[in-house]
N, C-alpha and C positions, 0 to 999 in steps of 0.2 A: 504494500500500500504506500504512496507517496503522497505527501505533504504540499499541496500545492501554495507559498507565500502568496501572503493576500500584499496588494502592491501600496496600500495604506500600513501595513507594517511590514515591514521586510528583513528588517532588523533583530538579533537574535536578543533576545533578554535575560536577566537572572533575578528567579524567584528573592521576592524580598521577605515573604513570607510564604511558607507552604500553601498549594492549591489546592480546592479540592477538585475534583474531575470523576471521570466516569469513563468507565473502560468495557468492550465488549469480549469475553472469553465465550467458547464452545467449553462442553464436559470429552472427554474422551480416555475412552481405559482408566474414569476416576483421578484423568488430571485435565489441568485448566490447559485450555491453548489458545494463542492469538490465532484468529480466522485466515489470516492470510501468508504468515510464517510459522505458520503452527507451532509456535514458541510456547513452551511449558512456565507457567507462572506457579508459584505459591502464594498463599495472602501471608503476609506479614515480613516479606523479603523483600530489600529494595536491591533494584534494577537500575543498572547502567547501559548505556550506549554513547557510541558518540554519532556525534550530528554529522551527515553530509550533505553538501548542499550541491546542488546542481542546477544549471538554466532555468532559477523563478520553480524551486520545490524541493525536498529535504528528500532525500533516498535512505536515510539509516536516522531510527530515533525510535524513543517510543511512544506511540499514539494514544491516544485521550481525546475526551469530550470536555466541553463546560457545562452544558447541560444534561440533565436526562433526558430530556425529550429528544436532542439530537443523538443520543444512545441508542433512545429505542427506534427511532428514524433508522440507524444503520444496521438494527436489528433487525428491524421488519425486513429491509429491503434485500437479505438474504434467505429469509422464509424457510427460516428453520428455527422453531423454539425448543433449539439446544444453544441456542443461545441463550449467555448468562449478562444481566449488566451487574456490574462490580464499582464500589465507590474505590477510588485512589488518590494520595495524592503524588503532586510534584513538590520534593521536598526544594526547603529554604534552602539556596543557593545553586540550585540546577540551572543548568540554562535551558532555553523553550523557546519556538516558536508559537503564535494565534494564529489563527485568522476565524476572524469574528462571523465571515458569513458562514461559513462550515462550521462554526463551534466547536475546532478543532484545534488542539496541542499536539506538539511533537516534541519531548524532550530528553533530556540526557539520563535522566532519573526518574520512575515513577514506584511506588508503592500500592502491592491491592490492599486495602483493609478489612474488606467485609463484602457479603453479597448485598443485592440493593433487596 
């Protein structure tokens, strides 16, 4: 999944305070995975990546919502409820991308905490 920068922010930021977000995981064999790199999560482990940026959109990071509704937006529109939404944040001093019209994070660090 890529990041597309919103061209009103383009510029990468660091958490002044922890965010909270919302993340979409699938169950599979009783562990979490990201839908698109089917990357295995636990809740209460925090996650690294670093950021790459490429032509106006981020190729490596980890993705996040701001809101739930745009969670469940990205849930629906896979049409499968194995889909889980999960609260996370981005801890204080990560760096992130926004973009406000997707309601989408992509940052260096994210945390799951709990199911929603």
């Amino acid at each position: 999944m890529c990041f597309i920068i919103d061209e009103k922010h383009p510029d990468k930021k660091i958490a002044t305070k922890s965010i909270m977000c919302y993340k979409v995981l699938k169950m599979v064999d009783n562990k979490l995975r990201s839908p698109y790199q089917n990357f295995s999560y636990k809740l209460g482990r925090k996650y690294t990546s670093r950021l790459g940026k490429e032509c106006g959109y981020i190729n490596k990071g980890l993705h996040s919502f701001s809101s739930k509704e745009a969670a469940l937006y990205e849930r629906d529109d896979w049409y499968a409820s194995k889909y889980i939404i999960f609260i996370c944040k981005i801890p204080k001093g990560s760096e992130y991308y926004y973009n406000p019209t997707n309601q989408e994070y992509v940052s260096n660090q994210l945390i799951i905490t709990k199911q929603l």
